[in-house]
KOLKOL-859622 format. One record per residue (C-alpha): residue number from 1; y, x, z. Coordinates in pm, 1 decimal, padded with zeros to 6 digits. Each point is the difference from the previous one (the first is absolute). Layout:
N
+-----+----------+----------+----------+
: num :    north :     east :       up :
+-----+----------+----------+----------+
: NUM :        Y :        X :        Z :
...
+-----+----------+----------+----------+
This chain:
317
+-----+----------+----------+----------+
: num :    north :     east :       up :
+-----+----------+----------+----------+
:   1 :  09230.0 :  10019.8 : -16722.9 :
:   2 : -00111.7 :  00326.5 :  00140.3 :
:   3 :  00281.9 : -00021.9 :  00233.2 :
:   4 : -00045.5 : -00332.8 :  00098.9 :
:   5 : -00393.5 :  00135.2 :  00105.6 :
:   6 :  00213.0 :  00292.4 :  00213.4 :
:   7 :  00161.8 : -00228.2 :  00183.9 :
:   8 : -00310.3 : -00248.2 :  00086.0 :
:   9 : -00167.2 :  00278.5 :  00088.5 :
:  10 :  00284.6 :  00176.5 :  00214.6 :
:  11 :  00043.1 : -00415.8 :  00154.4 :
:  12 : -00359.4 :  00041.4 :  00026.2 :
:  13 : -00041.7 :  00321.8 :  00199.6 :
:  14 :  00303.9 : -00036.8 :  00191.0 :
:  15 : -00157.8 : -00372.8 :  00130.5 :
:  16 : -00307.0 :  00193.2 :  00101.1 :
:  17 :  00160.5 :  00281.6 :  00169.5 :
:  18 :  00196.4 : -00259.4 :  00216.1 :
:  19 : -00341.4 : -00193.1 :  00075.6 :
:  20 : -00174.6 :  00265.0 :  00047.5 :
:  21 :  00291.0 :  00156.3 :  00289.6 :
:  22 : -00013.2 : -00332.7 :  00154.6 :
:  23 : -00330.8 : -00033.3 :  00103.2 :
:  24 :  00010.7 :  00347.9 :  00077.1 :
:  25 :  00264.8 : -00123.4 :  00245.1 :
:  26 : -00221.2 : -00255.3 :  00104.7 :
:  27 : -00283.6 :  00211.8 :  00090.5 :
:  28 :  00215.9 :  00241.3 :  00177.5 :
:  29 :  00160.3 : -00285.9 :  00203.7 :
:  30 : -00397.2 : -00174.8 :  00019.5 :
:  31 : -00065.1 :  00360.6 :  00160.2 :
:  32 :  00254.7 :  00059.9 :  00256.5 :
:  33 : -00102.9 : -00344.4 :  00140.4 :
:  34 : -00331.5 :  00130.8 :  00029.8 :
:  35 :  00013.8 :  00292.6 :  00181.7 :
:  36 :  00290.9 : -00100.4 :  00190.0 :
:  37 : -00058.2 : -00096.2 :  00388.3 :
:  38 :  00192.2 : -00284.8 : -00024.0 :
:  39 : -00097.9 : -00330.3 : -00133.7 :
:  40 :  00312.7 : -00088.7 : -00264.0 :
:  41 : -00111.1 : -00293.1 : -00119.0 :
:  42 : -00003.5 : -00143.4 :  00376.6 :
:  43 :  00366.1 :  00135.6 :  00103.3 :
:  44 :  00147.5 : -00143.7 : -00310.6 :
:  45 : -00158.2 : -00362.2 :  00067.2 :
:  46 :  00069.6 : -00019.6 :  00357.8 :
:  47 :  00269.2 :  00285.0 :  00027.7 :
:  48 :  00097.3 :  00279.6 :  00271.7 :
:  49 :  00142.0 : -00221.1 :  00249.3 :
:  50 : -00361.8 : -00111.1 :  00040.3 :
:  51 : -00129.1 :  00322.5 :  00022.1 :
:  52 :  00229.2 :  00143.1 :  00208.7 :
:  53 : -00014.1 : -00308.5 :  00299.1 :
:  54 : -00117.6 :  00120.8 :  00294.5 :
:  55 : -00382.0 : -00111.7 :  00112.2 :
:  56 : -00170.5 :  00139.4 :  00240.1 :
:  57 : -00230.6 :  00127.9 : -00283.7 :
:  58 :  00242.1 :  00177.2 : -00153.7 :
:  59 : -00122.6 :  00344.0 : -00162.6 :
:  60 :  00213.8 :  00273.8 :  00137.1 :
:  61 :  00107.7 :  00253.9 : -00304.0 :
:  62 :  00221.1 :  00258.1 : -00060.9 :
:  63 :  00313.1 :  00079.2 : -00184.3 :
:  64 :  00040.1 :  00308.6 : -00178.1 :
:  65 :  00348.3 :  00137.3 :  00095.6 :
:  66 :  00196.4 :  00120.6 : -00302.9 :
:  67 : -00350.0 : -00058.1 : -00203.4 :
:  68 : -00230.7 :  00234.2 :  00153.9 :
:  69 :  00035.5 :  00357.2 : -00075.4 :
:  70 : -00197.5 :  00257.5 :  00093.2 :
:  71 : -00056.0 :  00390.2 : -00189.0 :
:  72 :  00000.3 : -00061.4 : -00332.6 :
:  73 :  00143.8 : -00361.7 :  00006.4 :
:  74 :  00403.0 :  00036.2 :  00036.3 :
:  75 :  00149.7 : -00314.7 :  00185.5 :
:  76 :  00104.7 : -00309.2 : -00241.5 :
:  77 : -00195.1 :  00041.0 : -00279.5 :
:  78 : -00236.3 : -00199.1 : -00185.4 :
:  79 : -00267.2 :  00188.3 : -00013.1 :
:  80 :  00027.0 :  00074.6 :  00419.3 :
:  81 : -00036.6 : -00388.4 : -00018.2 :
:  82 : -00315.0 :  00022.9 : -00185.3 :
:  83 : -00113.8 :  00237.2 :  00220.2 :
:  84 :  00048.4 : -00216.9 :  00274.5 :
:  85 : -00104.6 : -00335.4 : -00158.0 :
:  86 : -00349.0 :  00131.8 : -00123.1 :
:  87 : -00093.9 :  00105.4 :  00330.2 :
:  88 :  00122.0 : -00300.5 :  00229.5 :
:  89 :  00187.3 : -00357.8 : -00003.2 :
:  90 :  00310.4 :  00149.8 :  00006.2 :
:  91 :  00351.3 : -00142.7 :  00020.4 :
:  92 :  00260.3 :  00306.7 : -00126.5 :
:  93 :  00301.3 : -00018.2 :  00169.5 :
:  94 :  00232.5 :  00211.0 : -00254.4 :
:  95 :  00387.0 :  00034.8 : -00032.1 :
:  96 :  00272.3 : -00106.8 : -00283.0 :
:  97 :  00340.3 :  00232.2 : -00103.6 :
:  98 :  00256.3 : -00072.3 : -00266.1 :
:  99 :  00066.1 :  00252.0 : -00247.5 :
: 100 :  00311.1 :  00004.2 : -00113.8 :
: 101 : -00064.2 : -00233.5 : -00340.3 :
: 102 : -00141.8 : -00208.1 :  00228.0 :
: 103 : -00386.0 :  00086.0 : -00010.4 :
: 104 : -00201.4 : -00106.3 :  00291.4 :
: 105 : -00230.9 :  00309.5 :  00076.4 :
: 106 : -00241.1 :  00065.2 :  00258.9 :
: 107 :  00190.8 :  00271.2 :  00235.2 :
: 108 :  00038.0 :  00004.0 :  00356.2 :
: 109 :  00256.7 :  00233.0 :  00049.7 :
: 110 :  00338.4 :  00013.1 : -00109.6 :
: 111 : -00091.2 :  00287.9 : -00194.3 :
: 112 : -00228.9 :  00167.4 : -00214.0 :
: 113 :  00000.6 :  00296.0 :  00166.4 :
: 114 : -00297.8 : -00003.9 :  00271.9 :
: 115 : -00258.2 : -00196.9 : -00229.9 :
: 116 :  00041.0 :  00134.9 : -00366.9 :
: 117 :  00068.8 :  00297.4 : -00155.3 :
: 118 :  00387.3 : -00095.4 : -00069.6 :
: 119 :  00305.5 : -00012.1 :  00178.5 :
: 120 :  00235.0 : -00250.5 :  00043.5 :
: 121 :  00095.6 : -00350.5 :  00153.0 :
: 122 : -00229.0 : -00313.4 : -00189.6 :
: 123 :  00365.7 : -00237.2 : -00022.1 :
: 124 :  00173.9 :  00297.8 : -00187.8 :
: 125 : -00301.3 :  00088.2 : -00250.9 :
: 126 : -00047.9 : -00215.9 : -00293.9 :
: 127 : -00383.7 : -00129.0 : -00069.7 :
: 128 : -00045.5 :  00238.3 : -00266.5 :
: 129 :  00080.8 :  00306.3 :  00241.6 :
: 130 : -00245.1 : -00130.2 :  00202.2 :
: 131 : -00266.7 : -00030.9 : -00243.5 :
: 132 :  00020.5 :  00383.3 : -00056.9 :
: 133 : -00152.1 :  00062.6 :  00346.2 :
: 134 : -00323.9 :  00025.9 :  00155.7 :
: 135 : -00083.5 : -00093.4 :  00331.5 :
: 136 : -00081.2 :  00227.3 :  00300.7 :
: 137 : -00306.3 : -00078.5 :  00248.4 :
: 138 :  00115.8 :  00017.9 :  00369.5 :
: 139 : -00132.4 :  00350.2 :  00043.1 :
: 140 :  00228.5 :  00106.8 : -00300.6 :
: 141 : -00232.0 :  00033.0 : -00283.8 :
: 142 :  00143.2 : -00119.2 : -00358.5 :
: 143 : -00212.9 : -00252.0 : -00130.6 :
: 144 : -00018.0 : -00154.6 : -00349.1 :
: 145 :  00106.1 : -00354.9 :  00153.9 :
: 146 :  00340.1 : -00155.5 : -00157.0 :
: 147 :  00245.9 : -00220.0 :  00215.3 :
: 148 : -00122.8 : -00367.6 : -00065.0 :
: 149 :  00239.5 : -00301.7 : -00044.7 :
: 150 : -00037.0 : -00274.8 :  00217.2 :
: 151 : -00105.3 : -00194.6 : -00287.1 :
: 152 : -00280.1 :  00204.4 : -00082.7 :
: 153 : -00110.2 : -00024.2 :  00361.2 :
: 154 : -00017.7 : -00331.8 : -00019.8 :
: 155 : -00190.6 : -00034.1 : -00319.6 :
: 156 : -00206.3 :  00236.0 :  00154.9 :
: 157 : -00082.5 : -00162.2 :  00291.5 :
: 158 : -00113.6 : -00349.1 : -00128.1 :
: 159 : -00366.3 : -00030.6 :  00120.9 :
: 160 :  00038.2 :  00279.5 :  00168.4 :
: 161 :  00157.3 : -00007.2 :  00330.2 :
: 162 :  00239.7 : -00113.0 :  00195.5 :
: 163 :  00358.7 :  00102.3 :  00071.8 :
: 164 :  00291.6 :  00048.1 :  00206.5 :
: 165 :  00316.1 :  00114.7 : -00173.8 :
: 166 :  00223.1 :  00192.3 :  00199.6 :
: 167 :  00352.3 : -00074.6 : -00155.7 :
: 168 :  00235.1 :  00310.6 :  00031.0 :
: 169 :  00377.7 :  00015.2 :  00143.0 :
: 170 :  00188.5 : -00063.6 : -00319.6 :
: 171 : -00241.2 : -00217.6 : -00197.1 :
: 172 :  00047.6 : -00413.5 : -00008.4 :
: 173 : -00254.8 : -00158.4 :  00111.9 :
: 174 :  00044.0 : -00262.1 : -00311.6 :
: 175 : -00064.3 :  00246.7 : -00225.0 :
: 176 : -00381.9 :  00026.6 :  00143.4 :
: 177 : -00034.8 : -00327.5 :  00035.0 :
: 178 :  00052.8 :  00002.7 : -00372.0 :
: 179 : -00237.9 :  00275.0 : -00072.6 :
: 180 : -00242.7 : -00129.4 :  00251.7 :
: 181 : -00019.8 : -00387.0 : -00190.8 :
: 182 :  00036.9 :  00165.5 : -00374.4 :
: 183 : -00316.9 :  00151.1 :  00119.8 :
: 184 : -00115.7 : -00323.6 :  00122.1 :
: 185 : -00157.5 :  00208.1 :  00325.2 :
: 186 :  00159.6 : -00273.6 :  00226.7 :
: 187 : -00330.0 : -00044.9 :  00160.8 :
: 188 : -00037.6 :  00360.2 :  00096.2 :
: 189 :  00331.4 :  00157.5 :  00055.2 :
: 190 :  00133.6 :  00003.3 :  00329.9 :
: 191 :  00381.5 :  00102.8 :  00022.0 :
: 192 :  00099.5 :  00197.4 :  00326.7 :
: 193 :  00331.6 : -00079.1 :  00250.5 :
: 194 :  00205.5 :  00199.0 :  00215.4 :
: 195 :  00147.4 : -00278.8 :  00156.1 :
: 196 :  00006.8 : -00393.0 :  00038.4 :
: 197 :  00320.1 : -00042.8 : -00261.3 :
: 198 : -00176.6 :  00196.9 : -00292.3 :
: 199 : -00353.0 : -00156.0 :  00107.8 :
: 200 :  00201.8 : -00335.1 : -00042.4 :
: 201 :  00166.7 :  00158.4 : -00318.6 :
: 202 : -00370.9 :  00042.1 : -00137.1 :
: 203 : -00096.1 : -00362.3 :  00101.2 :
: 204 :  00278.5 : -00130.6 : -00194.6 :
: 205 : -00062.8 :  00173.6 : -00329.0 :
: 206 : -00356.9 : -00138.6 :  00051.2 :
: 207 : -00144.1 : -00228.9 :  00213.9 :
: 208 : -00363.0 :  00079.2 : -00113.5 :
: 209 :  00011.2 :  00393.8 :  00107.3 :
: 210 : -00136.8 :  00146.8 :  00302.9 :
: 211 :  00266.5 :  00231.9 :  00212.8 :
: 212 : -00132.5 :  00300.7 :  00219.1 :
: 213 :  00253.1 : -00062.4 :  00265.4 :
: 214 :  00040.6 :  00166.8 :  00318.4 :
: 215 : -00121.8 : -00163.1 :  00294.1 :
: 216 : -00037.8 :  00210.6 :  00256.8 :
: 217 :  00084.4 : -00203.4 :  00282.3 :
: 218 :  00048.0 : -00380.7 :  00091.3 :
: 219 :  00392.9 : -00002.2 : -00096.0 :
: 220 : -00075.4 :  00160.3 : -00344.2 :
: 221 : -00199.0 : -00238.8 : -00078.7 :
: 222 :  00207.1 : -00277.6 :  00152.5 :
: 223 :  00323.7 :  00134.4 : -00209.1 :
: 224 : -00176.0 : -00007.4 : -00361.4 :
: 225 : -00122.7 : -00388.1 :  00092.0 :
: 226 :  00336.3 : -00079.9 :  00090.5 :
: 227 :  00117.4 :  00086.7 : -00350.2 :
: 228 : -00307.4 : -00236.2 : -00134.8 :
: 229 : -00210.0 :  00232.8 : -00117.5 :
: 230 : -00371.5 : -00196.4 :  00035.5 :
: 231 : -00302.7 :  00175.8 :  00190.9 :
: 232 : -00214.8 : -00040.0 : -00299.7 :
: 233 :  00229.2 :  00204.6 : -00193.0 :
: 234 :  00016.8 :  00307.4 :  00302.5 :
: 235 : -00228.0 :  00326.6 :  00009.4 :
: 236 :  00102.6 :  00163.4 :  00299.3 :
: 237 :  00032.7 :  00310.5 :  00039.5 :
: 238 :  00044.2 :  00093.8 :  00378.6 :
: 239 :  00094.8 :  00389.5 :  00027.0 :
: 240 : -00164.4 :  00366.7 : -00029.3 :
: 241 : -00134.1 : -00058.4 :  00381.5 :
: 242 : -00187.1 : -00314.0 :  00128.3 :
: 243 :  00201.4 : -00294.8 :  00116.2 :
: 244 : -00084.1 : -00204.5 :  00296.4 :
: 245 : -00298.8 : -00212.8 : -00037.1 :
: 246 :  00192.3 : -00272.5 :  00093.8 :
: 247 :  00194.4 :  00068.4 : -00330.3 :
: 248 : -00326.7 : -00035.3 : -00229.4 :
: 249 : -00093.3 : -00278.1 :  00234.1 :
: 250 :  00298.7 : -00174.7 : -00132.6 :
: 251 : -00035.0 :  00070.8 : -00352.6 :
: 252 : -00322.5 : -00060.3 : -00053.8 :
: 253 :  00034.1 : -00353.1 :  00146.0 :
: 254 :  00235.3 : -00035.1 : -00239.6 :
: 255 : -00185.5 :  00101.0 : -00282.7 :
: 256 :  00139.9 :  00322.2 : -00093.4 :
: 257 : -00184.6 :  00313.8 : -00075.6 :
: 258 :  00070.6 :  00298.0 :  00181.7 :
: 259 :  00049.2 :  00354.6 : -00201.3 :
: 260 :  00045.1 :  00287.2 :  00279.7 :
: 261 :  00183.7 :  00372.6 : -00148.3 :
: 262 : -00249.3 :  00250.9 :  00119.7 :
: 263 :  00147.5 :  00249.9 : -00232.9 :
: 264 :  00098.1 :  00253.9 :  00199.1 :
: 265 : -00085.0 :  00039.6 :  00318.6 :
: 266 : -00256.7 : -00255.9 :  00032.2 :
: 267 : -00202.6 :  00148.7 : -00282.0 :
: 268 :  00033.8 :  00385.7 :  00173.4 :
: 269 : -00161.0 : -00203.3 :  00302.7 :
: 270 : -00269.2 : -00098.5 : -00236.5 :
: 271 : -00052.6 :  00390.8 : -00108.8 :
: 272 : -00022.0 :  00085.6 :  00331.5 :
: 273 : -00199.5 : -00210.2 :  00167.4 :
: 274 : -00212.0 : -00143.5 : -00290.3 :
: 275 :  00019.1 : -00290.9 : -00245.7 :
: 276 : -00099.5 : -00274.5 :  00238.4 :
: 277 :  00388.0 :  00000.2 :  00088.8 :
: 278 :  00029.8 : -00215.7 : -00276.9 :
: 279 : -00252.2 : -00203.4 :  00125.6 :
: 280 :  00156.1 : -00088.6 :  00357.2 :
: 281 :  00317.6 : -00061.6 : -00194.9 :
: 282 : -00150.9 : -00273.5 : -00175.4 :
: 283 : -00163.4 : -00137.1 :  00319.9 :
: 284 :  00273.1 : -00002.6 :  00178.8 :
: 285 :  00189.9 : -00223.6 : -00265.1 :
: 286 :  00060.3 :  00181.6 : -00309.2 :
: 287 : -00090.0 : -00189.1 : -00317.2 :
: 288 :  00109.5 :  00251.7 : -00279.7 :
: 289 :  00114.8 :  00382.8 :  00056.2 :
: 290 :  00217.6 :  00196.2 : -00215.4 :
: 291 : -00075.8 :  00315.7 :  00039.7 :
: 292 :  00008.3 :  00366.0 : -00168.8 :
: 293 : -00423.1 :  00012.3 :  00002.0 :
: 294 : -00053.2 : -00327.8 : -00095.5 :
: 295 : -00370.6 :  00126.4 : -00142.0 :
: 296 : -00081.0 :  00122.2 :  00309.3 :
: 297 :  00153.5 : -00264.5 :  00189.7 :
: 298 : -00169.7 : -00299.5 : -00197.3 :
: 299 : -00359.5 :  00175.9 :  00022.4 :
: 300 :  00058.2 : -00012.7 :  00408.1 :
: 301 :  00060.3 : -00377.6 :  00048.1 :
: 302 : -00258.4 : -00085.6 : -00266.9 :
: 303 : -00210.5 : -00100.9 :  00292.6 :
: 304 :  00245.2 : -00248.2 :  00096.1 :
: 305 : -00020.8 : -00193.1 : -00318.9 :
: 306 : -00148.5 : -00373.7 :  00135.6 :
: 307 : -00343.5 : -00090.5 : -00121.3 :
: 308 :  00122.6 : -00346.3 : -00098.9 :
: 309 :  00333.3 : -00087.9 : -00138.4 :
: 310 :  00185.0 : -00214.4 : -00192.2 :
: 311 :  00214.9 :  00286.2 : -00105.9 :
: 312 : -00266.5 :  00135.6 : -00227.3 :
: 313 :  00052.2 : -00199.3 : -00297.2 :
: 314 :  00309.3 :  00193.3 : -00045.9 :
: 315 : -00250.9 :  00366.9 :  00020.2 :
: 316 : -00265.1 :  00084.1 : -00184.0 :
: 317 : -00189.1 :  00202.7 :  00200.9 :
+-----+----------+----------+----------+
């Protein structure tokens, strides 16, 4: 008998315990959505192809190339998201390796070398070598911050932001696809091309997923439509330097948002002349930027947010 009482009571405490981490769960998710700038419940009833359609009152944001960092806040890593996230809308563009059992990671190089304190290429280290090391802020200093898997990005991110996943040389693009609808972050995952075949490669795995493709000029854009990739489904990026405006003319009657590179030099023009460079980008026909100051860079086209738009119920402002 006074085992049988043990093991109601264990039953007992162990039902609690799992109640009790659920709605913990529950609040924590209740939270995100909260303070998050973007409206979840919104994106996941009418999805990101409505959001991202073109409109004339569009609200121009910024993309946070390789997730933001600054001192402090080494490049792909969660908390240089949260950083990020807390301070503006912010879609993270961040990049995927392969370790060598197969781990997605969040690495842009094909090394360790530059942005942790270890050495060695990501596809020869296993994911357990990798979770020895700390990462290394831009100006060199070790932080406490841990390589992050792709799939803890993406549970991460839910409610949170917005992304654009920058698949490395070496890793299949079904593979993120995978990890991107396990997570069930269809609605705000974006997968980035190199070219009109893997763009149409993406398409195929998923019909439902936008693709950052490059679309630079008229014949880029013509050669990823000839392959039947659909407008709705295109974010196009158009280069680290302005394109004709004929070229956003084009895309924009098509329905296609515009993301410009103005990492690198474009951002140095901003230092030096003053943040209302971002500004004339996104007058001139710019409708996201992805760029290495993306707090700076979103507080200078603030001003160019519309008063009225039909874009809002995806914000909260």
């Amino acid at each position: 008998m006074r085992k049988l009482s043990l093991a109601i009571l264990a039953g007992l405490f162990l039902f609690v315990s799992c109640n009790n981490a659920e709605k913990k769960q529950e609040e924590a998710t209740v939270k995100a959505q909260e303070t998050s700038f973007f409206n979840t419940a919104t994106f996941e009833a009418e999805g990101p192809k409505a959001f991202y359609a073109w409109s004339t009152d569009r609200i121009p944001l910024v993309s946070a190339h390789r997730g933001g960092p600054y001192p402090g806040y080494p490049e792909n890593a969660i908390e240089t998201f949260a950083n990020v996230a807390e301070k503006m809308p912010a879609i993270i563009e961040c990049d995927i390796a392969m370790t060598k059992d197969s781990v997605l990671v969040m690495m842009h190089d094909n090394t360790v070398d530059r942005t942790t304190n270890g050495t060695g290429k990501v596809a020869e280290l296993s994911w357990a070598q990798l979770q020895e090391l700390k990462l290394v802020d831009n100006e060199g200093t070790l932080t406490e911050f841990e390589i992050p898997t792709l799939d803890e990005v993406l549970e991460w991110g839910f409610g949170k932001v917005l992304f654009t996943l920058d698949v490395k040389r070496g890793v299949p693009f079904s593979m993120v696809v995978d990890a991107v609808e396990a997570a069930k972050m269809e609605t705000f995952a974006a997968i980035i091309s190199y070219n009109a075949n893997d763009a149409k490669l993406i398409y195929d795995l998923n019909p439902d997923l936008m693709i950052s493709v490059g679309a630079g000029s008229v014949e880029a854009y013509e050669a990823h439509k000839a392959l039947g990739i659909p407008d709705e489904n295109m974010l196009a990026f158009v280069g680290v330097r302005e394109p004709e405006k004929a070229v956003y003319d084009m895309l924009h009657e098509k329905g296609i948002t515009t993301i410009l590179g103005v990492l690198g030099n474009l951002d140095k023009q901003a230092e030096t002349r003053g943040d209302q460079v971002y500004a004339e980008f996104v007058k001139r026909g710019a409708d996201a930027m992805s760029s290495d100051r993306p707090i700076e860079a979103a507080e200078a086209i603030k001003g160019l947010w519309p008063s009225e738009s039909e874009k809002y119920k995806f914000i909260n402002k």
